[in-house]
N, C-alpha and C positions, 0 to 999 in steps of 0.2 A: 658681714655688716648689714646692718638696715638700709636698703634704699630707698631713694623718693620714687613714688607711681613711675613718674617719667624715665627715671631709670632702668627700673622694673620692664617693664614695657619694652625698652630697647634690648634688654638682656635678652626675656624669652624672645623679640624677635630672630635677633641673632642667634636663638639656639637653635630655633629651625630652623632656618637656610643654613646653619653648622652639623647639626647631628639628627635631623628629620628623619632623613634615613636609615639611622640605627633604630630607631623603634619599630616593634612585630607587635603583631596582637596575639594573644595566646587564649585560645579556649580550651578548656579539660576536657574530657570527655565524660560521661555522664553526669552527675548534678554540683562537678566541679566550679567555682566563679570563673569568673573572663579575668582575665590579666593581661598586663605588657610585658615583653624582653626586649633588651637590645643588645645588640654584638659592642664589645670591648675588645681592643686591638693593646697585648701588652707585650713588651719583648720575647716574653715564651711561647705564644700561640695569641689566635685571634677566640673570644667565647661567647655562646650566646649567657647571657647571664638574664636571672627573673626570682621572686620569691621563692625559695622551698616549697613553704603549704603549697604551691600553685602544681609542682609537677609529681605528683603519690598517685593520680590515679593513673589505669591502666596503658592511655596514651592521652599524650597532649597534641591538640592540633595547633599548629602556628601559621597564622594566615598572612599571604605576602600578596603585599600591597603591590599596585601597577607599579611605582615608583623605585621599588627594591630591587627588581630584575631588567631584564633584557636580553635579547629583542624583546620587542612588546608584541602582547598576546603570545607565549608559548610558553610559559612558567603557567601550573594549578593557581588554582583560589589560595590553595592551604598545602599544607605537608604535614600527616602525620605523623606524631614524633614517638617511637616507643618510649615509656618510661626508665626503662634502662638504661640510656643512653646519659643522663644526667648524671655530674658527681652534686651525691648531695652534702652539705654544709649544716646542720640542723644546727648547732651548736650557734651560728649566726644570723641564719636564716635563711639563707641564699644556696641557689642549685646553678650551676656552671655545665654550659654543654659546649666540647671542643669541637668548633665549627668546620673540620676537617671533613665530614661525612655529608655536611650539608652541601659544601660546595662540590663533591664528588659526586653527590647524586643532581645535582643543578648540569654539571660536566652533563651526565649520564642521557637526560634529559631534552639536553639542548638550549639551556639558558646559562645564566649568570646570576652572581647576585651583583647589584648597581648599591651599593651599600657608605654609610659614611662613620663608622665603629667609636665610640668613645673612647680616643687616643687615652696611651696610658700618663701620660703627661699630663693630664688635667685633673688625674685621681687624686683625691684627700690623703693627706699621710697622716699620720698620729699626731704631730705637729698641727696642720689644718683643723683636725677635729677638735685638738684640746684645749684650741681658741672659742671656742664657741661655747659661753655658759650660759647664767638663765635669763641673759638679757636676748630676746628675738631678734633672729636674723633672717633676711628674703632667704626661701628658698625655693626654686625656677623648677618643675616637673613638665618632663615632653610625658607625653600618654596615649597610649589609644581609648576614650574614651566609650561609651555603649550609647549609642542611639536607641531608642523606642522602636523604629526598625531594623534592628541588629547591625548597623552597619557600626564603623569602629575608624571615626575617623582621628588625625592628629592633634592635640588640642595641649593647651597650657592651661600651667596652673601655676598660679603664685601664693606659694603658703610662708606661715613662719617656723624656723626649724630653732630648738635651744635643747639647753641639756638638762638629760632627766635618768640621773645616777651617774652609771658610767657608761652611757652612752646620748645618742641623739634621739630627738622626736619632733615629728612634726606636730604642732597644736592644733589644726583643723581637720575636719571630718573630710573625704576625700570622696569623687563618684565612684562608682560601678566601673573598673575595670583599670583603673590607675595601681593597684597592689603590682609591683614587681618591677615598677617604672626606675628612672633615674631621678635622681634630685641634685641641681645645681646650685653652688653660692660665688659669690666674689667676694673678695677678699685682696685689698692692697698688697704689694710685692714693698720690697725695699726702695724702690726710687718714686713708691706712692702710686707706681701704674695700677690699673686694677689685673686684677686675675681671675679666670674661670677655675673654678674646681668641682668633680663631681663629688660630691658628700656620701653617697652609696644609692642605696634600692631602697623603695616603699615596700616594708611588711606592711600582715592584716595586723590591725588594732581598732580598739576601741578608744572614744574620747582622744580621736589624732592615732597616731601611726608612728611608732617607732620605726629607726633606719637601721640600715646593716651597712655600718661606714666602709670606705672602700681599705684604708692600713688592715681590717681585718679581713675584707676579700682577696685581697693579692696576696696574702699570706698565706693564704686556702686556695689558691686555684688550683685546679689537677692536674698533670702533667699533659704535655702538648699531644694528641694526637696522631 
């Protein structure tokens, strides 16, 4: 559904103090673009999940924020992630990494991750998605955006997401480092309350940004670790 500003406004707020902590910043390695992930918690495993194009090169660094770990100061800046470690998805666009190894080497380390995963509960089903046709809906992006000096802080974005074929898009041009984010909407339940649902991941595009709704990631996710 379409919100008014003030609504809008309360929603992203509540996304951060709700799922802040699921988002990473992802850099490629060599002349790859910057992107986000976030960990998704579903009955079969917990996954980092992010665009596809984002993770082909050789490795990807995923940088972890003070906020994600603990004790503070003893986790790196980053963890290098071999490319291999991802199941890829190309067929939708999205690469899935079972978070099994991250937390094994966090063990190894001497930290944690302090993390807050997009419960599988708020995922979009096929039903969710096939509500939404060409008339524009809010839809809420957490992101690590790119600063002018590479830092990559939390930010929102309030776009409009509708349908283009068989599938979703957002209609506006997106910054430097939002591909691979999440996108939220609300949507009424039966008794009229409102609901959170996450609608999928931001692919790269032109002219707006197609999604990779989530009925077709949980469909695709790879076996637990």
């Amino acid at each position: 559904m379409l919100l008014e500003p003030d609504a809008e406004n309360e929603v992203a707020y509540e996304l951060c103090q709700l799922l802040g902590r699921a988002i990473l910043p992802l850099r490629p390695t060599g002349d790859g673009p910057p992107g986000t992930a976030f960990f998704f918690q579903h009955p079969t495993g917990e996954f980092l999940l992010t665009a596809d194009a984002l993770t082909y090169p050789q490795a990807v660094e995923v940088g972890l924020r003070p906020s994600v770990t603990e004790p503070p100061g003893v986790a790196a800046d980053a963890l290098l992630l071999p490319a291999g470690g991802w199941a890829h998805r190309p067929g939708i666009g999205v690469a899935a990494l079972p978070t099994g190894g991250l937390h094994e080497r966090a063990a190894t380390e001497g930290w944690r991750w302090r993390t807050q995963p997009v419960p599988a509960v708020v995922a979009a089903d096929a039903g969710d998605v096939a509500r939404i046709g060409a008339e524009p809906v809010s839809a809420v992006l957490l992101a690590l955006g790119v600063r002018d000096d590479g830092s990559r802080p939390l930010e929102v974005a309030v776009e409009r997401a509708v349908r283009a074929g068989d599938g979703l898009r957002l209609t506006g041009a997106l910054p430097l480092g939002y591909v691979g984010a999440p996108v939220f909407a609300v949507r009424p339940d039966a008794a009229g309350e409102m609901g959170l649902r996450c609608l999928g991941v931001v692919l790269p595009g032109e002219d707006g940004h197609p999604l990779a709704t989530f009925d077709q990631i949980v469909a695709e996710l790879p076996a637990r670790d």
